[in-house]
PyMOL Python script that loads the backbone (N, CA, C, O; Angstrom):
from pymol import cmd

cmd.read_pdbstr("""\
ATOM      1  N   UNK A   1     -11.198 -15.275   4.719  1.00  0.00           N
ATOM      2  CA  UNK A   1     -12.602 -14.927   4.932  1.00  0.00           C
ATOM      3  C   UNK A   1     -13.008 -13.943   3.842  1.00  0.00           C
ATOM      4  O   UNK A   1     -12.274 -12.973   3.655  1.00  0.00           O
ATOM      5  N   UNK A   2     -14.051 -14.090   3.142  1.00  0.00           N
ATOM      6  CA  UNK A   2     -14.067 -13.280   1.998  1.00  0.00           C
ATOM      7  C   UNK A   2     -14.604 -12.168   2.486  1.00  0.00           C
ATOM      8  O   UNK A   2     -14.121 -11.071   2.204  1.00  0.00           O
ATOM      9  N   UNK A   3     -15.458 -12.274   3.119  1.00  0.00           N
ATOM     10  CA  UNK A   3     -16.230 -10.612   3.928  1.00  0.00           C
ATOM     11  C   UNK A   3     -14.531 -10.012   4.240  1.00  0.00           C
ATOM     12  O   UNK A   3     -14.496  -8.934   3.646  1.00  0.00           O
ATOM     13  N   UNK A   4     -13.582 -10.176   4.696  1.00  0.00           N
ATOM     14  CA  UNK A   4     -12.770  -9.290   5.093  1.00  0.00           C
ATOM     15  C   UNK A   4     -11.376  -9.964   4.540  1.00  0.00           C
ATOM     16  O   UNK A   4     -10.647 -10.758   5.133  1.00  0.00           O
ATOM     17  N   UNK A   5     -11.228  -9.408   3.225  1.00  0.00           N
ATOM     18  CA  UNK A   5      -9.955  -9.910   2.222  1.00  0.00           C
ATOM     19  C   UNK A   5      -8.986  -9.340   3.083  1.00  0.00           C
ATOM     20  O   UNK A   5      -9.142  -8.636   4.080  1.00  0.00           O
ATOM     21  N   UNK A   6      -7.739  -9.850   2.414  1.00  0.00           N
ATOM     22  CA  UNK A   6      -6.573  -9.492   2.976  1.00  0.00           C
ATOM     23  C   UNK A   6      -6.139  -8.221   2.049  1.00  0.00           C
ATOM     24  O   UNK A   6      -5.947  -8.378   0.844  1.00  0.00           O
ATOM     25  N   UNK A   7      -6.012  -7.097   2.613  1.00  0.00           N
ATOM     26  CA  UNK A   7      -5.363  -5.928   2.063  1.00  0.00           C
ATOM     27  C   UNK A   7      -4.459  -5.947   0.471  1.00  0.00           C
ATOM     28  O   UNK A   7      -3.754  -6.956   0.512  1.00  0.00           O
ATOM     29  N   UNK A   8      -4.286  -5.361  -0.597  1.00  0.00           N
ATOM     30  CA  UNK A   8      -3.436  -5.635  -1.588  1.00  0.00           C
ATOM     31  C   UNK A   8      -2.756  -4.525  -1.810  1.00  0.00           C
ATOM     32  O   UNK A   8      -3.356  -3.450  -1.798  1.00  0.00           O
ATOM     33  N   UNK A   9      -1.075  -4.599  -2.106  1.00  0.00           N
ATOM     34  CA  UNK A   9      -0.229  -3.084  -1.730  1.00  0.00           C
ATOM     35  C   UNK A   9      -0.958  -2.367  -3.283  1.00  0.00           C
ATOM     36  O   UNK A   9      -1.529  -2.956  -4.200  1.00  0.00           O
ATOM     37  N   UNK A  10      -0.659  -0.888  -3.108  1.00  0.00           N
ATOM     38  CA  UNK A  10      -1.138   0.013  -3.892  1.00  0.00           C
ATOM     39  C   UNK A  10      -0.131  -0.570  -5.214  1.00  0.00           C
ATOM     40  O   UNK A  10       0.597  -1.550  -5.057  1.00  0.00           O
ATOM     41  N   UNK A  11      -0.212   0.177  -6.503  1.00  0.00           N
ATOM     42  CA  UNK A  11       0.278  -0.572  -7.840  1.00  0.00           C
ATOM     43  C   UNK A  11       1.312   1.036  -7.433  1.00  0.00           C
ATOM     44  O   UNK A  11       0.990   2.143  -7.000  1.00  0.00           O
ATOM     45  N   UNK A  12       2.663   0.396  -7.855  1.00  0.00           N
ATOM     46  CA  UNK A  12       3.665   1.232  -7.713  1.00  0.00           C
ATOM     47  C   UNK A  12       3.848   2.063  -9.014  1.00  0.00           C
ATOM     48  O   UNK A  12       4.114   1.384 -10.005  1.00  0.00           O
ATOM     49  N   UNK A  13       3.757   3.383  -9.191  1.00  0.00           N
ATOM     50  CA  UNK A  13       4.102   4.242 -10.332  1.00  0.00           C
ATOM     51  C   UNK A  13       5.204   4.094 -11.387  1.00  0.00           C
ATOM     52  O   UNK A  13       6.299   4.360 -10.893  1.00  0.00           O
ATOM     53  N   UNK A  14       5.251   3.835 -12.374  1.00  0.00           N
ATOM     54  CA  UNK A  14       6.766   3.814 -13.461  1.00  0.00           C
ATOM     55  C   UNK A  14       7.453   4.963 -12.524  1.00  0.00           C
ATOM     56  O   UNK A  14       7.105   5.856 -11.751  1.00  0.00           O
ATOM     57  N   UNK A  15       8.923   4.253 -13.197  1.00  0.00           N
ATOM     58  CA  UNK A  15       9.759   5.303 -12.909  1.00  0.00           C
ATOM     59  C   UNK A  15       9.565   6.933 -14.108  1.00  0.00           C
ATOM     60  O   UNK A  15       9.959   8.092 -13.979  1.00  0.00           O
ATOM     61  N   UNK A  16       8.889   6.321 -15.041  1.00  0.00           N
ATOM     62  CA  UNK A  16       8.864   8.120 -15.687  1.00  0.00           C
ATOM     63  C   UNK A  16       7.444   8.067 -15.665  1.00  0.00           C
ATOM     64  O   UNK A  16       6.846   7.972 -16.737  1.00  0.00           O
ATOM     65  N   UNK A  17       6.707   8.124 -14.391  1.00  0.00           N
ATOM     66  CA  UNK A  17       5.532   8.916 -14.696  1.00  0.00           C
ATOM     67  C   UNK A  17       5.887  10.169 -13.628  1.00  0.00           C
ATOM     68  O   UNK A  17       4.992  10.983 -13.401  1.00  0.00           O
ATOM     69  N   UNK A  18       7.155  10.315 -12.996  1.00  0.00           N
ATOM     70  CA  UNK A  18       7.245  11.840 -12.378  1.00  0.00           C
ATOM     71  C   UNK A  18       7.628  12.900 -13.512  1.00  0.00           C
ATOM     72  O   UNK A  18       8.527  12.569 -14.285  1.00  0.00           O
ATOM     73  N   UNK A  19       7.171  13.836 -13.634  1.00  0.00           N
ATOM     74  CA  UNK A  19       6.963  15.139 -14.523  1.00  0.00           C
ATOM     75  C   UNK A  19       8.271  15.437 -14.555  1.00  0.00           C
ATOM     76  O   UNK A  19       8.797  15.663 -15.644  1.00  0.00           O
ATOM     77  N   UNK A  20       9.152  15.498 -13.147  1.00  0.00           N
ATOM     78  CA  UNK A  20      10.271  15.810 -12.915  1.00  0.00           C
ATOM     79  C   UNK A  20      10.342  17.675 -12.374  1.00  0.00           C
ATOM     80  O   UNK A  20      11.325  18.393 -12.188  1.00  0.00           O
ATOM     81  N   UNK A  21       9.231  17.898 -12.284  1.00  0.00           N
ATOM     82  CA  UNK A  21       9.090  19.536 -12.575  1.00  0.00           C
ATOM     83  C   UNK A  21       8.643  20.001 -10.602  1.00  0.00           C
ATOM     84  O   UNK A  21       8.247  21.108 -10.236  1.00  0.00           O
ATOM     85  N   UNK A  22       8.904  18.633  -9.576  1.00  0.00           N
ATOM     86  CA  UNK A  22       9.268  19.165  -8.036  1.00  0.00           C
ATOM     87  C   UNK A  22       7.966  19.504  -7.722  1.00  0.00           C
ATOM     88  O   UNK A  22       7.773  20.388  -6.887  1.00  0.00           O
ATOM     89  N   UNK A  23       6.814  18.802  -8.392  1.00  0.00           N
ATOM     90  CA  UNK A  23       5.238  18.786  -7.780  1.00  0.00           C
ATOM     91  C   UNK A  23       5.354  18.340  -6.013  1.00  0.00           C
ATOM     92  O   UNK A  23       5.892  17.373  -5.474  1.00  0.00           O
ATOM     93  N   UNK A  24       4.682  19.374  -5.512  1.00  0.00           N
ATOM     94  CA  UNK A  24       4.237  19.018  -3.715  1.00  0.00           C
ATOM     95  C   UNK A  24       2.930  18.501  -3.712  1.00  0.00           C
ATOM     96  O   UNK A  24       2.182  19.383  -3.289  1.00  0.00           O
ATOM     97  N   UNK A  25       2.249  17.375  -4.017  1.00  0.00           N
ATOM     98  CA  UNK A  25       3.208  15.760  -3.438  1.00  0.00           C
ATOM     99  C   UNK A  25       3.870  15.330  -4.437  1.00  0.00           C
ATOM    100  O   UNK A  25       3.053  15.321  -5.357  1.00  0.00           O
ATOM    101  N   UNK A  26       5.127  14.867  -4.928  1.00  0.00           N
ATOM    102  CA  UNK A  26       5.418  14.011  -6.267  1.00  0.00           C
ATOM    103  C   UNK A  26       4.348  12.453  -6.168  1.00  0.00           C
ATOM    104  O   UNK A  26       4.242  11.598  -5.288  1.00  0.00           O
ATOM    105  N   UNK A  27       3.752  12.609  -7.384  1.00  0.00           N
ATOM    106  CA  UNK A  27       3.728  10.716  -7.619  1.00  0.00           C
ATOM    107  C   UNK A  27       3.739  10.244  -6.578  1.00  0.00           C
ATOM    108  O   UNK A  27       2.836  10.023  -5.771  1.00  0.00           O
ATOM    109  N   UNK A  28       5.673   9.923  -6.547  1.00  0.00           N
ATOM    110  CA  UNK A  28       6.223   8.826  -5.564  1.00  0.00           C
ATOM    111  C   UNK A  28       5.763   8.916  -4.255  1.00  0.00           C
ATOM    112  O   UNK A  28       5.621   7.811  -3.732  1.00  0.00           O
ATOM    113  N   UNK A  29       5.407  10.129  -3.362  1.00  0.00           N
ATOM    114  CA  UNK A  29       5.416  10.656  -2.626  1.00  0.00           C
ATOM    115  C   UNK A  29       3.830  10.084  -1.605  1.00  0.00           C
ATOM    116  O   UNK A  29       3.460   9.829  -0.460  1.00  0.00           O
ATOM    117  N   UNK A  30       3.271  10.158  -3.290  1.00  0.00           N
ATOM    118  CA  UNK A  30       1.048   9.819  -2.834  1.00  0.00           C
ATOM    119  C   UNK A  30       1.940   8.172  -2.459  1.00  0.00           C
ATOM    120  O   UNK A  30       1.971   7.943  -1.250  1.00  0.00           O
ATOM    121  N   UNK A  31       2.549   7.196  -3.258  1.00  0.00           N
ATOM    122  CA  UNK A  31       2.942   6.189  -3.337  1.00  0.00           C
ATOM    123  C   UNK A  31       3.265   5.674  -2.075  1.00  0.00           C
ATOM    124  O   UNK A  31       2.823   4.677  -1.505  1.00  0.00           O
ATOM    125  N   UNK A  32       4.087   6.484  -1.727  1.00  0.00           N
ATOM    126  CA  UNK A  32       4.531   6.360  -0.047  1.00  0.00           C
ATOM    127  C   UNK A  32       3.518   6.271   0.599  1.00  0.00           C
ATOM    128  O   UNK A  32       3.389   5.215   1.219  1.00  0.00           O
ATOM    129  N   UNK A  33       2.653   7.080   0.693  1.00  0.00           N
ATOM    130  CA  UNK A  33       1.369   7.284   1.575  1.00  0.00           C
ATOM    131  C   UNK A  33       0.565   6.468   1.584  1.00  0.00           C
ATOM    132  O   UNK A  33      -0.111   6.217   2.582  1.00  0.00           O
ATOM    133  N   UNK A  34       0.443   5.787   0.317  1.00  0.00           N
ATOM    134  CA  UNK A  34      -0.023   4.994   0.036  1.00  0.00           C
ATOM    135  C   UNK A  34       0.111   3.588   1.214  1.00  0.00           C
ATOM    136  O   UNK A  34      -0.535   3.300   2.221  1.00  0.00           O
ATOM    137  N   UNK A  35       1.462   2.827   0.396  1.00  0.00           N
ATOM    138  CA  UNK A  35       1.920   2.109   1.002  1.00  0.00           C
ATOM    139  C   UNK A  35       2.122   2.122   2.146  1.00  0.00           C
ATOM    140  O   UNK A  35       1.956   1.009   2.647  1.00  0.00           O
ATOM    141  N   UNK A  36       2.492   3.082   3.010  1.00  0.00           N
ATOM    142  CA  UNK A  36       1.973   3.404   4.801  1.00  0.00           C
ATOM    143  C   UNK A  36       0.507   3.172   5.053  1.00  0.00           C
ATOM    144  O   UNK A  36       0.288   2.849   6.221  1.00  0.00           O
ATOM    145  N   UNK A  37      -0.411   3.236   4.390  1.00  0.00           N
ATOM    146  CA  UNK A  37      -1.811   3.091   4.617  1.00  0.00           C
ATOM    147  C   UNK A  37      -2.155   1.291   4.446  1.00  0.00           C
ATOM    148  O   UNK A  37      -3.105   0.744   5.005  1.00  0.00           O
ATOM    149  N   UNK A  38      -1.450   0.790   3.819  1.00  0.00           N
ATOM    150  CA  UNK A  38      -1.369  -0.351   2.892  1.00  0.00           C
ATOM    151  C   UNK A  38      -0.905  -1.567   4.364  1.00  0.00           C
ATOM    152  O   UNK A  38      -1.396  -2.560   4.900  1.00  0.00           O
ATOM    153  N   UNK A  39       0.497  -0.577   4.527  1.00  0.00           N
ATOM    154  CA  UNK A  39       0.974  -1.743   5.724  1.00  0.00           C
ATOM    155  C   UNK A  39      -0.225  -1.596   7.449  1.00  0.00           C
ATOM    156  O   UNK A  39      -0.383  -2.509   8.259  1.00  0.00           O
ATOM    157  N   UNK A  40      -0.777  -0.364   7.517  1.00  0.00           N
ATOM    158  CA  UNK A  40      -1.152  -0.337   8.894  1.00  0.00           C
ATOM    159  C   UNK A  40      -2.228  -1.400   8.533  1.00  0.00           C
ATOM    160  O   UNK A  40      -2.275  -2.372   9.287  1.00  0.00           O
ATOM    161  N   UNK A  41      -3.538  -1.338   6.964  1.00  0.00           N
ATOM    162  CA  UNK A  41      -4.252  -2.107   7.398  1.00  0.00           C
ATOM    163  C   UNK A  41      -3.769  -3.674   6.970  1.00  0.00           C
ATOM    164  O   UNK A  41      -4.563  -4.511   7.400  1.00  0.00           O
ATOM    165  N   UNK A  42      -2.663  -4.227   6.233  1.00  0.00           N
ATOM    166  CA  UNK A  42      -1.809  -5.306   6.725  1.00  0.00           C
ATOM    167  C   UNK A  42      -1.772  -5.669   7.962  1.00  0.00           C
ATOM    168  O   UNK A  42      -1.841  -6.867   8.237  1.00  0.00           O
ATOM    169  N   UNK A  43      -1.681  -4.916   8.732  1.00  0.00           N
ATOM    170  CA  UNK A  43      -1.621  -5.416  10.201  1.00  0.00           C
ATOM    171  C   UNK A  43      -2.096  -5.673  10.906  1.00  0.00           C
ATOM    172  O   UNK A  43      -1.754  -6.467  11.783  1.00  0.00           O
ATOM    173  N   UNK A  44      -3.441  -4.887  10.758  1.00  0.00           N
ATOM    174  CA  UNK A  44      -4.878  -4.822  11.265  1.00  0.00           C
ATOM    175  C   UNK A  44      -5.506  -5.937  11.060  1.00  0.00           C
ATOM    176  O   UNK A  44      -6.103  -6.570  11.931  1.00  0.00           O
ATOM    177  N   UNK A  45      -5.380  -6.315   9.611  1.00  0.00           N
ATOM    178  CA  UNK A  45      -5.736  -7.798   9.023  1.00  0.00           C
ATOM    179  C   UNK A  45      -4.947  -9.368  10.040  1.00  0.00           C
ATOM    180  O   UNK A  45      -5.277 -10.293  10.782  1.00  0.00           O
ATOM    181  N   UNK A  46      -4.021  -8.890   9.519  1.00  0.00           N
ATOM    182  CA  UNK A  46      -2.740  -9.918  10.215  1.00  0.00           C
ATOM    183  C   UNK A  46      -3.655 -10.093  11.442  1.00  0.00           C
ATOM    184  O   UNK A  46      -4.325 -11.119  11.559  1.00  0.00           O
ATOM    185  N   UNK A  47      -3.711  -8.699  12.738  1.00  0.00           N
ATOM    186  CA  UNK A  47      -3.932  -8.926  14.247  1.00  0.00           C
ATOM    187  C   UNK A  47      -5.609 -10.084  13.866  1.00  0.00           C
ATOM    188  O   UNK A  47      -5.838 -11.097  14.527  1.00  0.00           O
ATOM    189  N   UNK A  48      -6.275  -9.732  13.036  1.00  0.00           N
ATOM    190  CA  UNK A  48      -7.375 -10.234  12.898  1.00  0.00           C
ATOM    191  C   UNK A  48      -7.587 -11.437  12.522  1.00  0.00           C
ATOM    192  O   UNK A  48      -8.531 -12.154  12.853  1.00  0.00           O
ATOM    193  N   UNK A  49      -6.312 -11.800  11.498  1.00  0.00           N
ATOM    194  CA  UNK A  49      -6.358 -13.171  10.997  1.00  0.00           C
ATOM    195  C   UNK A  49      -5.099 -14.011  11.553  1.00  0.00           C
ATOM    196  O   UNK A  49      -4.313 -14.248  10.635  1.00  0.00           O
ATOM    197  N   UNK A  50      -4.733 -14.470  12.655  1.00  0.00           N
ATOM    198  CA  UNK A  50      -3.978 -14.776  12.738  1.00  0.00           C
ATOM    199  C   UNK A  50      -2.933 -16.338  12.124  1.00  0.00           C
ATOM    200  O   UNK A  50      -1.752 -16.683  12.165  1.00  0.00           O
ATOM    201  N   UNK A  51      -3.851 -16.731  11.749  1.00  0.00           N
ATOM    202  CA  UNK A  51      -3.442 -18.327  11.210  1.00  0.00           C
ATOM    203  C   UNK A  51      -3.992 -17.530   9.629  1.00  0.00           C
ATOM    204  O   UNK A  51      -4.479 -18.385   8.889  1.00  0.00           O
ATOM    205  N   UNK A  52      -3.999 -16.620   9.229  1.00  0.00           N
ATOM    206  CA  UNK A  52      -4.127 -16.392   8.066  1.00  0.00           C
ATOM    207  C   UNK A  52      -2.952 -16.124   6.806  1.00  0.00           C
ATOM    208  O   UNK A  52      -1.812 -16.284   7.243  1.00  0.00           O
ATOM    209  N   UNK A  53      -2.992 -15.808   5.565  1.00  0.00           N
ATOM    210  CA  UNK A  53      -1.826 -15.760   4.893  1.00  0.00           C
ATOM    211  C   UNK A  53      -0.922 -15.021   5.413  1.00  0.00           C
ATOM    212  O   UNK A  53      -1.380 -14.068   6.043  1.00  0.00           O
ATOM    213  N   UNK A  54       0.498 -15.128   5.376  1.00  0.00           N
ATOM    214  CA  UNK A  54       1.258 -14.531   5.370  1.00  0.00           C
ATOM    215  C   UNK A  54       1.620 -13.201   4.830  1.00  0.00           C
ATOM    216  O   UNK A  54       1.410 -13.055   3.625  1.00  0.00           O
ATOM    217  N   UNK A  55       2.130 -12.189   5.489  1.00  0.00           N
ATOM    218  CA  UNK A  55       2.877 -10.930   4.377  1.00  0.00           C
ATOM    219  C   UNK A  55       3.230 -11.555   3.660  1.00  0.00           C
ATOM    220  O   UNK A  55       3.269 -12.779   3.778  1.00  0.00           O
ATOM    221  N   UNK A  56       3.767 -10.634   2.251  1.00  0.00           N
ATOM    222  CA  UNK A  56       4.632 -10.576   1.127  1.00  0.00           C
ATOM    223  C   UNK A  56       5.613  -9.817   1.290  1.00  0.00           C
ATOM    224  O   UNK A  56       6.441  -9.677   0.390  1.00  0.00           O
TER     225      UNK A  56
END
""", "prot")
cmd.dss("prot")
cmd.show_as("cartoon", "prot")
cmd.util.cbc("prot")
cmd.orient("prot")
């Protein structure tokens, strides 16, 4: 349904874009958060679309 696409995961960070210098959040860290935000509305979608595409 185009009014309500299916969710797309966040673009994952290189491995050297951390500074390395112990930033509170690292990078990886927003990344995570990310991707937790990514899967709930995955699911939300999913409960909504049910004969719709599959996860990845």
């Amino acid at each position: 349904m185009a009014s309500d696409p299916m969710p797309t995961p966040p673009v994952q960070p290189d491995l050297d874009a951390c500074c390395g210098n112990g930033c509170d959040p690292c990078i990886f860290d927003l990344h995570d958060l990310e991707m937790d935000r990514y899967r709930q509305a995955l699911r939300a979608w999913q409960a909504r679309h049910p004969d719709g595409a599959a996860a990845a």
